[in-house]
C-alpha positions, 0 to 999 in steps of 0.5 A, a space after each residue: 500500500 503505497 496511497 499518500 493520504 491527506 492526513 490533516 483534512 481528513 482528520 478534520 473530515 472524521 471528527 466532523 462527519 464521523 466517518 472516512 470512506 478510503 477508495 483503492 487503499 489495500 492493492 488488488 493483490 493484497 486483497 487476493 491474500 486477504 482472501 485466501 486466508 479468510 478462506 483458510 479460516 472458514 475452511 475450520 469453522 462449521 459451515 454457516 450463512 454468517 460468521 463473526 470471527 474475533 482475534 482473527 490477527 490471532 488465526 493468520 499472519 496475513 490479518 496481523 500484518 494490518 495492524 500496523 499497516 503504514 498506509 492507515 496507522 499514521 491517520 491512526 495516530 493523529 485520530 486517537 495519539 501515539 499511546 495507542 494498540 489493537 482493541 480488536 480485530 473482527 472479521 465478518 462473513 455475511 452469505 446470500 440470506 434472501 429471506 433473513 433468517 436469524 443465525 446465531 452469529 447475527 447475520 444483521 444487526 440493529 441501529 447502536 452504539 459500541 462500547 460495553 454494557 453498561 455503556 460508555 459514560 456520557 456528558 450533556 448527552 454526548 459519548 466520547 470516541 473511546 475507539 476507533 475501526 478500520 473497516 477492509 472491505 474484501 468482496 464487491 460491495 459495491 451496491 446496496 443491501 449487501 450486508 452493508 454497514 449502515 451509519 448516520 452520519 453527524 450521529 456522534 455529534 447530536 447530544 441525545 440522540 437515539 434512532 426513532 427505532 432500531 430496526 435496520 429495515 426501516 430507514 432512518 432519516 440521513 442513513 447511509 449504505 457504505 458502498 465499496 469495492 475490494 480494496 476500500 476502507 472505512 473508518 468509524 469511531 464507536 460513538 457513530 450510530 451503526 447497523 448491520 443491514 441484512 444481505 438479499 444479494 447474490 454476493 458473499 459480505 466480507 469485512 474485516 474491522 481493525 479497531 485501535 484505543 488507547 493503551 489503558 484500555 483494556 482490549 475486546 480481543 484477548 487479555 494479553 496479546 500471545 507469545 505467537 503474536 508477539 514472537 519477531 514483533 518490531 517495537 511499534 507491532 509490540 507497543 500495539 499489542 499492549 506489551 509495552 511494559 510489566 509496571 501496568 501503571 505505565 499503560 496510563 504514563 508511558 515512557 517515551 521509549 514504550 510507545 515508539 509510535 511517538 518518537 517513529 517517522 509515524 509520530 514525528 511526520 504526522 503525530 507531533 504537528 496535527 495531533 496536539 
């Protein structure tokens, strides 16, 4: 991935919007590899119309090496800082269900905000952007009512509110389908309002969520990053895996030499002018 992205616009555009749609960010041949190890994973799961299939940066190397992606991590770092890691990395498949039959792993899901339960704290209304995912979009969505993600955009910026209901199939005033191609990317904090809308089409939805948070966070996939992940990891891959340090008092005042991501050609380029 070699796209040069206008960092400070599109910080802006996020905090604004609350979304970014990135058009030929991944190349057509790393979305090939993508694939074939997305094939890899389902060939090991019991044969379903949905799948939700969290850690995947756990189940193959092709997933891990997005996470620190230097296409996307610098707008990473001037959207949440440089003391950040993975909080989660989702992939999910969404086949043909034409009469919207519910599966355990929830083909489509309702208008919500992420975060835990209870939810995130909120002032005046408002909750904070506590994380933020990237969305890689593997298969053509490029038309509606393929398993899209819906958004409302603006919707994290509007104290109070709550979508006059929560049904995906009944629109919402300012909805929006993200539509894609292989190789797009998405980007959304989780205080934007989403869905899951179901898939009536002839395509297969395949979508892969790279979320970050900062590093005091504890993260959705796993307690402590795996000896697999974190064998030959450089330091930035090692500070986003959380293992920045044994003393976790410092994941809320790090050392300068734990979060390389602010001293790194990342932090220094983008972080330092854009980010304060």
């Amino acid at each position: 991935m070699t796209q040069q992205l206008e960092i400070a616009e599109l910080v802006r555009q996020f905090h604004q919007d609350g979304y970014l749609i990135l058009r030929n960010v991944v190349p057509e041949e790393k979305v090939a590899r993508l694939n074939r190890a997305i094939d890899e994973i389902l060939a090991g799961e019991p044969e379903a119309l949905s799948y939700n299939i969290y850690n995947s940066v756990e189940r193959h190397p092709e997933i891990a090496d997005l996470m620190d992606e230097p296409a996307l991590l610098p707008l990473m770092v001037n959207i949440l800082g440089y003391n950040i890691q993975l909080h989660i990395s989702h992939l999910t498949v969404r086949r043909p269900n034409p009469n919207d039959i519910k599966t355990d792993s929830q083909s489509f899901i309702h208008w919500h905000q992420d975060g835990p339960h209870p939810e995130f704290p909120s002032i005046n209304g408002l909750t904070s952007m506590y994380y933020v995912k990237i969305c890689y979009i593997l298969s053509d969505m490029s038309g509606p009512d393929r398993g899209n993600t819906k958004i409302i955009p603006g919707s994290h910026l509007k104290a109070g509110f709550t979508p006059v209901q929560t049904n995906v199939d009944v629109p919402v005033e300012g909805e929006l389908q993200v539509c894609g191609n292989p190789g797009d990317v998405f980007i959304f904090p989780q205080n934007l309002w989403h869905a899951g809308a179901p898939n009536r089409s002839d395509h297969t939805r395949r979508q892969l969520f790279i979320g970050y948070s900062p590093i005091w966070m504890r993260p959705i996939d796993y307690h402590k990053a795996s000896e697999k992940l974190l064998e030959k990891a450089d330091p930035i891959r090692r500070q986003l895996l959380g293992d920045i340090s044994s003393n976790c008092f410092k994941y809320y005042v790090p050392e300068e030499s734990m979060v390389p991501l602010k001293s790194s050609w990342l932090g220094t380029e983008f972080g330092q002018e854009i980010y304060k």
